[in-house]
DODREN-115521 format. One record per atom (N, C-alpha, C): residue in three letters; x negated, y, z negated; atom name. Coordinates in steps of 0.1 Angstrom, whole numbers, plus 5000, padded with zeros to 4 digits. Example, Ala and Ser with C-alpha at 12.3 -4.5 7.8 and 13.67 -1.06 7.14 Angstrom:
DODREN-115521
   resn   east   north     up   name
    ALA   4868    4943   4922      N
    ALA   4877    4955   4922     CA
    ALA   4868    4967   4922      C
    SER   4872    4978   4929      N
    SER   4863    4989   4929     CA
    SER   4871    5000   4921      C
//
This chain:
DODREN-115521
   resn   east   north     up   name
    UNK   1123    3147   8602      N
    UNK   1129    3158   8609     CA
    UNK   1125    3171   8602      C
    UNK   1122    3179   8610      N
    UNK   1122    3195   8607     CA
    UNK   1134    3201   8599      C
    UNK   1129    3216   8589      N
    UNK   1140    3218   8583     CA
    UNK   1145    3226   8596      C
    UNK   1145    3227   8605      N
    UNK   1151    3232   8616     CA
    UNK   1161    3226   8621      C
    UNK   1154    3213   8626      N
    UNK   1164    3199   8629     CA
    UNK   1173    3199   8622      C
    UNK   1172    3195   8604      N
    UNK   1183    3194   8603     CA
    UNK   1193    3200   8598      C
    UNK   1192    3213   8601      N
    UNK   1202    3226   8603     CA
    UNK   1210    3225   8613      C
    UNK   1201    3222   8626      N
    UNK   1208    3222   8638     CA
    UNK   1218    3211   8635      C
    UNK   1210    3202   8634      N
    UNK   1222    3186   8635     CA
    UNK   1238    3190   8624      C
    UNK   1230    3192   8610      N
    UNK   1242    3197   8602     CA
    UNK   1254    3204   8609      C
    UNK   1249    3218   8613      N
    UNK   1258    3223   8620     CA
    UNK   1267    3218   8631      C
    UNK   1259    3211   8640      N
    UNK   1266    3200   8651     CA
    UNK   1274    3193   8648      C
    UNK   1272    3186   8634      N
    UNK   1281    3176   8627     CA
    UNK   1293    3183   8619      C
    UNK   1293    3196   8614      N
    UNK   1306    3200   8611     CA
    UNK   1313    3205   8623      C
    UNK   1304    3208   8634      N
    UNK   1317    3210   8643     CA
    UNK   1325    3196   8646      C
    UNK   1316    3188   8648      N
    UNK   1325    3174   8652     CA
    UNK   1335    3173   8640      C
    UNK   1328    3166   8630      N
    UNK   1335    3167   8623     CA
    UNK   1345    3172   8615      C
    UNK   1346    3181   8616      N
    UNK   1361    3195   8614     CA
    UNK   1368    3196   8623      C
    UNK   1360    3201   8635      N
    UNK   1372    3204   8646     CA
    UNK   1370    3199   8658      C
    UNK   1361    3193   8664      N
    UNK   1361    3191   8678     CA
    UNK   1355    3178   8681      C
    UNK   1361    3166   8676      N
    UNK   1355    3150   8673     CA
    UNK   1353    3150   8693      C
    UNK   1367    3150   8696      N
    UNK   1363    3151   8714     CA
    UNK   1355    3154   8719      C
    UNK   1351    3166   8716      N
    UNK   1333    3167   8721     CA
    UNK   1325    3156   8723      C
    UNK   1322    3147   8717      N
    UNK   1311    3136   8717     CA
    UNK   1320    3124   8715      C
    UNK   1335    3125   8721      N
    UNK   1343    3113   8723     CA
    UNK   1341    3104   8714      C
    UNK   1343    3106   8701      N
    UNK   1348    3100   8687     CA
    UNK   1360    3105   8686      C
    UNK   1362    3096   8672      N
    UNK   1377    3104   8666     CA
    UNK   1378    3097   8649      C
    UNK   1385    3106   8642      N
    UNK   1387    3106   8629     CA
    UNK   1401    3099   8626      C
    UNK   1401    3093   8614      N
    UNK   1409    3090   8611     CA
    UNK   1421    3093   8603      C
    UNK   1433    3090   8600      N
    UNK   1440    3098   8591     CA
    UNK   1434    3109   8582      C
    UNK   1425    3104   8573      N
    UNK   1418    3108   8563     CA
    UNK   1406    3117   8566      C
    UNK   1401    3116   8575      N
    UNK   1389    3124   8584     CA
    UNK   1376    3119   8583      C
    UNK   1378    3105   8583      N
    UNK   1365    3096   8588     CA
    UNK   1366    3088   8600      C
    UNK   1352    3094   8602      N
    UNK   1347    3089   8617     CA
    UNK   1335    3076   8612      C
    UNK   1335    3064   8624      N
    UNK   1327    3054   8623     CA
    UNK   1307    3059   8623      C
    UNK   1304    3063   8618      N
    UNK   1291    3067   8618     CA
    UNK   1283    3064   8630      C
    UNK   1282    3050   8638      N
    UNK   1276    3046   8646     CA
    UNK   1283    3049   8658      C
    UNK   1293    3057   8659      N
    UNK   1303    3063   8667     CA
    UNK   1297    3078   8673      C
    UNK   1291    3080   8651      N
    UNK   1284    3094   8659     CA
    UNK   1271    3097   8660      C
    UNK   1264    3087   8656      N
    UNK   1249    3093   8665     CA
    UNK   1251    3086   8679      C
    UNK   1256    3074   8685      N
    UNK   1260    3070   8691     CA
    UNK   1260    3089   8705      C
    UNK   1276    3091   8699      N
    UNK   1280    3106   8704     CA
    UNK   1271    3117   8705      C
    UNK   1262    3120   8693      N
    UNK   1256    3131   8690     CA
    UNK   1241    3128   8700      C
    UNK   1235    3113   8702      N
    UNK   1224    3111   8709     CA
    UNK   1230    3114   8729      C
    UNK   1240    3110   8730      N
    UNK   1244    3113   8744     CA
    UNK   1243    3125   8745      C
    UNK   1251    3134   8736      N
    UNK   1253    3152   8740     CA
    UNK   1241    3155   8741      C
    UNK   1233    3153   8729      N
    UNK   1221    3160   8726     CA
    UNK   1204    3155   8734      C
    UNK   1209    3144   8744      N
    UNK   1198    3136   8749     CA
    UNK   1189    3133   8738      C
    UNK   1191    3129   8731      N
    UNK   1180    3126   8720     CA
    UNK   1184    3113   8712      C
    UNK   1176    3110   8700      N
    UNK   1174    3094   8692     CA
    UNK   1173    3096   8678      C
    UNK   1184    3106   8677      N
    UNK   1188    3107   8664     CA
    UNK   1190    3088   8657      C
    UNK   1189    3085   8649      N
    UNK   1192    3075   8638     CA
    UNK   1204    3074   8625      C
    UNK   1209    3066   8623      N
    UNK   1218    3065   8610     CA
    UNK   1210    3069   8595      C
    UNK   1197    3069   8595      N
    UNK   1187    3078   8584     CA
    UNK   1187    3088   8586      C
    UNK   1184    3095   8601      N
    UNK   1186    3111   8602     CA
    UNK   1199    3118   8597      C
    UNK   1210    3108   8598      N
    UNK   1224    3116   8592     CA
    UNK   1218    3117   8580      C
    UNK   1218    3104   8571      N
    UNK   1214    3104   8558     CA
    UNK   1208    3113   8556      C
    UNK   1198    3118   8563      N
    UNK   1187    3132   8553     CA
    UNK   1201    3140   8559      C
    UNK   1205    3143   8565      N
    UNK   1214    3153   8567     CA
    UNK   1221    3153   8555      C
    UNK   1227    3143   8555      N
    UNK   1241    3145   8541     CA
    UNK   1232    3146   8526      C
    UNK   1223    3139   8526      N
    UNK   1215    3143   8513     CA
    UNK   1210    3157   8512      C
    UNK   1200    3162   8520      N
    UNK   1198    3175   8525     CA
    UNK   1206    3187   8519      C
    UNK   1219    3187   8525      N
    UNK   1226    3198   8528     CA
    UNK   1226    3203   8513      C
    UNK   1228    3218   8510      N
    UNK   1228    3228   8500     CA
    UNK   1246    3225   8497      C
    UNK   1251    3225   8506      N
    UNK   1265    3231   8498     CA
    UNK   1273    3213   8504      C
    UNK   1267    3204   8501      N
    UNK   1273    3187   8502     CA
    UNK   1284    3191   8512      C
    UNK   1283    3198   8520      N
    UNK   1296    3192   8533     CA
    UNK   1301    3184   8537      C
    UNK   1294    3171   8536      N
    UNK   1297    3153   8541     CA
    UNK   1293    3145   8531      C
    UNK   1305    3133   8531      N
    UNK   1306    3121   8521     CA
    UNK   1303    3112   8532      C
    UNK   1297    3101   8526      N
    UNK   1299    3088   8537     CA
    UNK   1304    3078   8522      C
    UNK   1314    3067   8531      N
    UNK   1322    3058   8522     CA
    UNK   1311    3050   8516      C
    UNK   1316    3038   8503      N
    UNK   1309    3033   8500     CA
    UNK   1294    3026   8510      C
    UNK   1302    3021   8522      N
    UNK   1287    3011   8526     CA
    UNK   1283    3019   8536      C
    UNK   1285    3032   8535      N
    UNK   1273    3042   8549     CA
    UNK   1277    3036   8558      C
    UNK   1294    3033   8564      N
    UNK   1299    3031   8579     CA
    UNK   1308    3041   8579      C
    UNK   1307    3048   8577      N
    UNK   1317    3062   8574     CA
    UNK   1310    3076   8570      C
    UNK   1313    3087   8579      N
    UNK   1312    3096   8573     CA
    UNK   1323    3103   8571      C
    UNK   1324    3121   8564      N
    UNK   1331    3130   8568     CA
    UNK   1329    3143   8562      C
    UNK   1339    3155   8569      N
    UNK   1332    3165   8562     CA
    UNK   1346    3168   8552      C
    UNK   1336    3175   8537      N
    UNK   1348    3169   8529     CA
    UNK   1358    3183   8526      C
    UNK   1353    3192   8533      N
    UNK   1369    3202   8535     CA
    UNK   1362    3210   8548      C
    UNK   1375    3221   8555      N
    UNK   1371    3228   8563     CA
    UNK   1374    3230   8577      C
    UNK   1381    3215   8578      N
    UNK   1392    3209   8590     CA
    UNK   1396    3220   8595      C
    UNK   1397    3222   8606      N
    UNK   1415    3225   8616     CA
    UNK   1422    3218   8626      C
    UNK   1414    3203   8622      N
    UNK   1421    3195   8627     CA
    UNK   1430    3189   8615      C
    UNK   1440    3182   8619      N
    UNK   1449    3181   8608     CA
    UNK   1444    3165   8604      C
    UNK   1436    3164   8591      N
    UNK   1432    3151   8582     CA
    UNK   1438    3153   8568      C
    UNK   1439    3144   8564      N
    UNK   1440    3143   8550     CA
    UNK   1430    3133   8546      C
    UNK   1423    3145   8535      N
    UNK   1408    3141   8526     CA
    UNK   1412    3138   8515      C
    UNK   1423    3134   8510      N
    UNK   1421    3129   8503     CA
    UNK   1422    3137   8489      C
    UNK   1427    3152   8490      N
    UNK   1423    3160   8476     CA
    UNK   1434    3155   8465      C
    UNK   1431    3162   8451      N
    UNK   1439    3157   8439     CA
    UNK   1445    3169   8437      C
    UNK   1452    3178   8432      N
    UNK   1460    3189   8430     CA
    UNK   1448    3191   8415      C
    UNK   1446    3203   8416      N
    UNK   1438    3203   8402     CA
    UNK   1444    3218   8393      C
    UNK   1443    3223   8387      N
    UNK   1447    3239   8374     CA
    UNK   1434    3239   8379      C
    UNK   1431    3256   8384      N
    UNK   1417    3262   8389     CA
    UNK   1417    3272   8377      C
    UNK   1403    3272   8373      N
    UNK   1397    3283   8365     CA
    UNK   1404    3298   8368      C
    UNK   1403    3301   8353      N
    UNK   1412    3316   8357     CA
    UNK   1412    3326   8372      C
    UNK   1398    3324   8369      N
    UNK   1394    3336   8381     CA
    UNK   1384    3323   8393      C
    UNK   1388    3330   8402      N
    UNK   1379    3323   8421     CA
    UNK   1375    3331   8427      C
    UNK   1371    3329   8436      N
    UNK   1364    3344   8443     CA
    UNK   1363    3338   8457      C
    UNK   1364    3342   8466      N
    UNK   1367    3349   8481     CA
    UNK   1355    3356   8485      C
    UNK   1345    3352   8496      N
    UNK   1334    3358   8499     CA
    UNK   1339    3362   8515      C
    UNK   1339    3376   8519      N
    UNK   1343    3380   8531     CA
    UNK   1339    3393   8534      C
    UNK   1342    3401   8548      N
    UNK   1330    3412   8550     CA
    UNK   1341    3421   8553      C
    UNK   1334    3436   8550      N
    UNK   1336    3447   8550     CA
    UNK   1349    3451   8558      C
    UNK   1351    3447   8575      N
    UNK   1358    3451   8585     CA
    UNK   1368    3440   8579      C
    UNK   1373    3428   8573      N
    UNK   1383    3423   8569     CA
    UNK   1390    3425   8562      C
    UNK   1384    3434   8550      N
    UNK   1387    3436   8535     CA
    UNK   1402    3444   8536      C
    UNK   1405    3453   8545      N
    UNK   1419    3465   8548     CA
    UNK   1429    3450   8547      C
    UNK   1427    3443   8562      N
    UNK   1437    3431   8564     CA
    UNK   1438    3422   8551      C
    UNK   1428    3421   8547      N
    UNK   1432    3411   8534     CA
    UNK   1443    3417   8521      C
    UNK   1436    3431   8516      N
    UNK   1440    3437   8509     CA
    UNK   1457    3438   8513      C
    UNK   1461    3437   8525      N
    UNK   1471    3437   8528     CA
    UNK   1482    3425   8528      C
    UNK   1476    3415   8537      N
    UNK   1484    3404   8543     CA
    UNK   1479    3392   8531      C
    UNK   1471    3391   8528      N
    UNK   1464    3383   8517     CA
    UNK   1452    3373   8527      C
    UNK   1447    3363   8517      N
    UNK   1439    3354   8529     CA
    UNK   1451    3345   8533      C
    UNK   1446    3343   8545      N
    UNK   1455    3331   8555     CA
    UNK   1445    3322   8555      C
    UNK   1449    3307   8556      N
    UNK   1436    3298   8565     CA
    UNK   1435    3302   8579      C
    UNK   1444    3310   8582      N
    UNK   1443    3306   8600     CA
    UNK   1441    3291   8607      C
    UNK   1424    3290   8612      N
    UNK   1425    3280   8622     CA
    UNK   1422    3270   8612      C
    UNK   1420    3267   8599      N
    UNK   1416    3261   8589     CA
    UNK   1432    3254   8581      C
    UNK   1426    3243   8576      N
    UNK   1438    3238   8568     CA
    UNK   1439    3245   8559      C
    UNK   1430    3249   8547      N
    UNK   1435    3255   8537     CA
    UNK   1421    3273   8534      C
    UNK   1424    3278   8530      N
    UNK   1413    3288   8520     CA
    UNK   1407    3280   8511      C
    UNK   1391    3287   8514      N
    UNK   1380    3282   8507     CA
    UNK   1381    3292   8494      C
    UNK   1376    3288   8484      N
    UNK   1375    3298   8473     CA
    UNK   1363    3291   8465      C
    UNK   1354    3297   8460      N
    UNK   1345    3297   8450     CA
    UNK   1350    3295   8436      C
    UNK   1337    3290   8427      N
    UNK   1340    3291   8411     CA
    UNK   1332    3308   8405      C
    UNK   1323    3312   8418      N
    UNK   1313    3318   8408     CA
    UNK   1310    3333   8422      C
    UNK   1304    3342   8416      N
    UNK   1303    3353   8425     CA
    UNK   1296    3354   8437      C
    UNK   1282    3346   8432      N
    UNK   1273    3345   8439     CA
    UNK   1274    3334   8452      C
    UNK   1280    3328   8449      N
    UNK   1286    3319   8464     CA
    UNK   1294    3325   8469      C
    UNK   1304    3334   8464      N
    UNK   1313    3343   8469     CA
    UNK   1304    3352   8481      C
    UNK   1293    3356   8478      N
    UNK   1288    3366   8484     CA
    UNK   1279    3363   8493      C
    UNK   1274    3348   8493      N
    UNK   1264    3343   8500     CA
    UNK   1275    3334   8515      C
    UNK   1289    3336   8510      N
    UNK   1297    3332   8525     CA
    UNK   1302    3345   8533      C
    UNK   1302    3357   8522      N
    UNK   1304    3369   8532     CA
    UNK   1299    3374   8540      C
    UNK   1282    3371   8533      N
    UNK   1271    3374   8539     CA
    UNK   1271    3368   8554      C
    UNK   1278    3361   8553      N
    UNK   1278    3351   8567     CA
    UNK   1285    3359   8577      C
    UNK   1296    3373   8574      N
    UNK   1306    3378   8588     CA
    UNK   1300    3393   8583      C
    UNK   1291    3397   8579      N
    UNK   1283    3407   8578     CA
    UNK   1280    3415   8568      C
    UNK   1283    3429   8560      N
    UNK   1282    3437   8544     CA
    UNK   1290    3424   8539      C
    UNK   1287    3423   8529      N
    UNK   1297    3409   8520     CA
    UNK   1306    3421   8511      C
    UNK   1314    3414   8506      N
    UNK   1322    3418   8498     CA
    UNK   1330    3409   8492      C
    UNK   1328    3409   8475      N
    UNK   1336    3396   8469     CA
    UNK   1351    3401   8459      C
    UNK   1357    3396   8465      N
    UNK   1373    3393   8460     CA
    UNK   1375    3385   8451      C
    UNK   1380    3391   8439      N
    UNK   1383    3380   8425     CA
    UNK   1401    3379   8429      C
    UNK   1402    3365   8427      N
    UNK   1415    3356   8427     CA
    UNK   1423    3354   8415      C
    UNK   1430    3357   8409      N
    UNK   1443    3354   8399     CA
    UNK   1443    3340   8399      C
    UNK   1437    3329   8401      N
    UNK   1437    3318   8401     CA
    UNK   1452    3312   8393      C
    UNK   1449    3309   8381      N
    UNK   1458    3304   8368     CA
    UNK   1471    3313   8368      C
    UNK   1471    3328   8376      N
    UNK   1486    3333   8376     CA
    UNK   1494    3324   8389      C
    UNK   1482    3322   8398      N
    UNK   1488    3317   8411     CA
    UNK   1494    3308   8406      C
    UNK   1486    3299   8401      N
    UNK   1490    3284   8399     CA
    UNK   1502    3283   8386      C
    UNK   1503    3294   8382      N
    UNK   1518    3293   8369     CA
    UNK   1529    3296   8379      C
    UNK   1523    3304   8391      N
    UNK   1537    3308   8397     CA
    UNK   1540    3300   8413      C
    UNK   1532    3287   8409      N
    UNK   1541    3274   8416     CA
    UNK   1525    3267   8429      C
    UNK   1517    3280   8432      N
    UNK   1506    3279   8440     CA
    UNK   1499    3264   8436      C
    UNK   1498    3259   8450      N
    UNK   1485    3245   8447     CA
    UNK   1470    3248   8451      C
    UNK   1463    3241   8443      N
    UNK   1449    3244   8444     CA
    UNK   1447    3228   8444      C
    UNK   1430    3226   8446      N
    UNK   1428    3212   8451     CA
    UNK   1409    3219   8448      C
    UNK   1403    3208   8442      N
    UNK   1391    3211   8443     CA
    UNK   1383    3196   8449      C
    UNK   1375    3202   8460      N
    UNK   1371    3193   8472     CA
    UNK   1356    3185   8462      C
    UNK   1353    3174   8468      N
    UNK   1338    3168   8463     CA
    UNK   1329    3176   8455      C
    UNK   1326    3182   8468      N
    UNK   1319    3196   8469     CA
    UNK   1318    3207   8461      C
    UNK   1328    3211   8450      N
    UNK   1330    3222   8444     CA
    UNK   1337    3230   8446      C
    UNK   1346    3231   8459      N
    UNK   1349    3243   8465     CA
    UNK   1363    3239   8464      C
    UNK   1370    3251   8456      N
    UNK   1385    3250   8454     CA
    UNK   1392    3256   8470      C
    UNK   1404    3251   8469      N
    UNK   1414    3248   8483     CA
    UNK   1426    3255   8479      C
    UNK   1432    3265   8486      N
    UNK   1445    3266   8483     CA
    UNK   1452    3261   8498      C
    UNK   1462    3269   8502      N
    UNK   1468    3269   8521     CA
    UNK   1467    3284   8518      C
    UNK   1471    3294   8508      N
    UNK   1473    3309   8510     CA
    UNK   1468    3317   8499      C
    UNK   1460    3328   8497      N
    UNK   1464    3338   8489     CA
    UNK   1472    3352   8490      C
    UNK   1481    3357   8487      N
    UNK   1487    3362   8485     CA
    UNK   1480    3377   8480      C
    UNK   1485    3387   8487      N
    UNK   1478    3402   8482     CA
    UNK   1478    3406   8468      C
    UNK   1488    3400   8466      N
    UNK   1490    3402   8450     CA
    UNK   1484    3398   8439      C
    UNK   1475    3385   8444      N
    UNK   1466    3380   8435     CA
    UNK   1453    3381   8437      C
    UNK   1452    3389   8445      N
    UNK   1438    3396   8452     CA
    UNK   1429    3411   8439      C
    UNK   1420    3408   8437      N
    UNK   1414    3426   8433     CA
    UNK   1403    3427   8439      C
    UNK   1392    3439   8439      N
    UNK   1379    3439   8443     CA
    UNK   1375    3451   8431      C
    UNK   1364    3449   8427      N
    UNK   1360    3450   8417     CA
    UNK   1356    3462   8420      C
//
């Protein structure tokens, strides 16, 4: 596959798998695994095409920021945070590094500074370990701008954190108060 391909597919697959399994008439399980042969099965119908169970594989190997686990024997996949459908993945409650970071853009920053981050249509807030990924997800809703997190005050003062596969720490909320911008 092209690095084009499997961009596209990637992308295709976290929508299924996050929020919209119905599209391609699968479905996830408590935990947020779907039968693999379920979804190229789904993904070859939508897409008229002959995707393979190795084309996922380059997909999940592939990917820069590990989005998707498959279970021990490759009959399972999923994406391992990111949902708004309601799964449980499975996280562990983890003590997050003092400081996290929040990568978000320019026109949000007033609301945030205000109301704090919300997940909204997501189960929980994404947060970084490091700046640079902070800034390379802002970059994504336009000027970036990165937000340092009170992490370790949050979490003294009762907040849960969860760190996914992937690296990427989980809260449900941050709060304005534990918000700065540098």
């Amino acid at each position: 596959m092209t690095e084009k391909e499997i961009r596209s597919l990637s992308k295709f697959m976290s929508l299924i798998l996050r929020h919209r399994p119905e599209k391609i008439n699968i479905s996830l399980d408590e935990n947020g695994w779907a039968n693999i042969s379920d979804l190229v099965k789904g993904i070859n119908k939508d897409w008229e095409s002959k995707y393979t169970i190795d084309d996922i594989k380059e997909v999940v190997s592939t990917n820069d920021k590990q989005r998707f686990s498959f279970n021990k024997n490759y009959t399972k996949i999923r994406a391992n945070q990111g949902h708004s459908v309601s799964v449980d993945v499975e996280l562990s409650e983890d003590k997050p590094l003092n400081t996290l970071y929040h990568g978000t853009s320019l026109p949000s920053l007033q609301g945030i500074m205000i109301n704090g981050i919300q997940s909204k249509k997501r189960l929980y807030v994404h947060l970084s370990s490091n700046e640079a990924t902070a800034n390379d997800v802002g970059r994504r809703h336009g000027k970036p701008v990165v937000l340092k997190i009170d992490a370790v005050r949050m979490y003294e003062d009762g907040y849960k954190f969860y760190l996914s596969v992937n690296g990427v720490w989980l809260t449900k909320c941050v709060p304005a108060s534990y918000i700065s911008k540098d």
